[in-house]
N, C-alpha and C positions, 0 to 999 in steps of 0.2 A: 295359582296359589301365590300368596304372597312372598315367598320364595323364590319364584322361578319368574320370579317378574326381571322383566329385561328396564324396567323405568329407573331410570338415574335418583330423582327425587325418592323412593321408594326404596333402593338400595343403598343411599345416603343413612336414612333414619331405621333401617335395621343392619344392628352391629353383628353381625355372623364369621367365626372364624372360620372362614370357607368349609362352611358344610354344605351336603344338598341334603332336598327333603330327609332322603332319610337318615342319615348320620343325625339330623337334628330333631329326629322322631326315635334313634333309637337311646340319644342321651338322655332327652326327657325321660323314656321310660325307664333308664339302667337309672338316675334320677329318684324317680316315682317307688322304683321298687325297693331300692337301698334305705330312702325314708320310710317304707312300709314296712320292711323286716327291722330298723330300728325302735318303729314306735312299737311294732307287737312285740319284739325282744324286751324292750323296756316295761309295757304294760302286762304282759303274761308269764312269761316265761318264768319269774317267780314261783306264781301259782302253780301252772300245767306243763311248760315247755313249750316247744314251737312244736304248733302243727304241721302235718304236710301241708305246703299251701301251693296253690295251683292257678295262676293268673288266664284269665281267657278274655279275651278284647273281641268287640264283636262292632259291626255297626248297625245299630238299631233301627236308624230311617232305612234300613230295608225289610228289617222284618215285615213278614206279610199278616194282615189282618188277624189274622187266628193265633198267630205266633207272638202279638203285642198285648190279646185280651186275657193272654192266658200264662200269668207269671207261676214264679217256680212256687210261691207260697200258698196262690191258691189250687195249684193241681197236685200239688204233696197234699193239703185241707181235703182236696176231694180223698185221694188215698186213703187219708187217714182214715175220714168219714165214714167209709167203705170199709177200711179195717175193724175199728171200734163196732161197725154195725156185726158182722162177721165173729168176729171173737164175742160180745157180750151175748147174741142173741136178743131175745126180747127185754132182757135187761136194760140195754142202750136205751128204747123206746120208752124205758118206764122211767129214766133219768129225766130231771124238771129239764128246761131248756139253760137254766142258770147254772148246773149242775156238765151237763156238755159244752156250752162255754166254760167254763173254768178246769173241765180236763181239756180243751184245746189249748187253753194259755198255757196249762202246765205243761204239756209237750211241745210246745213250740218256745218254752224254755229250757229243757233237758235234750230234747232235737243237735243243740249243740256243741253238748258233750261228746255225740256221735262222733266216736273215730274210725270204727270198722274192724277193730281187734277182735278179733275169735274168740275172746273171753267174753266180750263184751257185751252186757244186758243193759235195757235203760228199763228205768222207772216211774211212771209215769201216776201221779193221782187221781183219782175216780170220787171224787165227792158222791154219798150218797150209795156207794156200794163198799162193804165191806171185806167181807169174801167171796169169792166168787170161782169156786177150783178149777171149774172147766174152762173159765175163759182167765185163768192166772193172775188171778186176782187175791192179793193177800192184805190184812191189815188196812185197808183203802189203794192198796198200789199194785196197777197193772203191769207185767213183767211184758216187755217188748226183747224179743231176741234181736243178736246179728243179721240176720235170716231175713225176718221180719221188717226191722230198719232197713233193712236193702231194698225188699219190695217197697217199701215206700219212696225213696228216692231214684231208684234204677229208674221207670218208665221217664219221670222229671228230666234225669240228665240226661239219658237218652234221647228226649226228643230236642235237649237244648243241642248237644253233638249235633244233630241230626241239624237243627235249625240252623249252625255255623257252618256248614259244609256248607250246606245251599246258598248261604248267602255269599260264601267265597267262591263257589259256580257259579253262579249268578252273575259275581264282579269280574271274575274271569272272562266270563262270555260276552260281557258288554266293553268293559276296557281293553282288553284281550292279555291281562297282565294281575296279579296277583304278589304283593310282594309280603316276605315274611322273612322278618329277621331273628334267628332262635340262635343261641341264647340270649341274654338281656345281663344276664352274669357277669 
């Protein structure tokens, strides 16, 4: 790395107050993070307040094939898919195609309301269905519980957990070294 270069000409033209890698990897990101919680202080917190917010750095060129075709948008999509077929019954089916695209957009914009509070329902539009009692359907709007949003995200993050571990196995086993510096605070 260009760091731990021993070249004279090389550590001429990088100015470092004797940091190693990682002191200089952990300012960037105390850095990175400090600018993050100001701009979302400044941009939302008006509106909503600060969410919980939860940083995870991963390195991507290891993920493995199946782990890079398959992001979080579209395996929460399939969920969903699966959901809406599930709760409308054949209702779902008799919706135009124009009609399930535009309840995906609308939930994949109320999706980030989601905070996880026990009170909390999201509501989601169904163009094309009015009411619908057994599957919680009132005035055009489908009631998603707590419950319900979980199952939609649990499997997602689950398998991302699942894919950081590995990949920090992985680096361990090959470098023989793993390093992680918590907090960033």
């Amino acid at each position: 790395m260009l760091l731990e270069s021993d070249d004279p000409d090389i550590m001429r033209k990088v100015d470092m107050p004797e940091l190693d890698v990682m002191d200089a990897a952990t300012d960037f990101l105390r850095a990175l993070y400090v600018l993050y919680m100001k701009v979302l202080h400044e941009m939302i917190k008006r509106w909503i307040g600060i969410p919980q917010t939860d940083f995870v750095l991963t390195i991507p060129a290891m993920w493995d094939e199946a782990a890079s075709n398959v992001t979080v948008d579209v395996a929460t999509y399939e969920c969903l898919l699966e959901f809406f077929k599930l709760r409308m019954g054949s209702e779902y089916g008799m919706l135009t195609e124009q009609a399930r695209q535009r309840t995906m957009g609308y939930f994949r914009v109320v999706k980030c309301n989601f905070s996880d509070r026990r009170d909390q329902a999201i509501y989601t539009v169904v163009p094309g269905i009015n009411n619908l009692r057994e599957a919680r359907i009132e005035n055009g709007k489908l009631m998603i519980s707590r419950g319900e949003m979980r199952s939609l995200f649990d499997p997602v993050i689950t398998d991302i957990i699942t894919s950081i571990y590995n990949q920090r196995k992985e680096l361990a086993e090959s470098s023989g070294e793993v390093y992680v510096k918590i907090p960033i605070e």
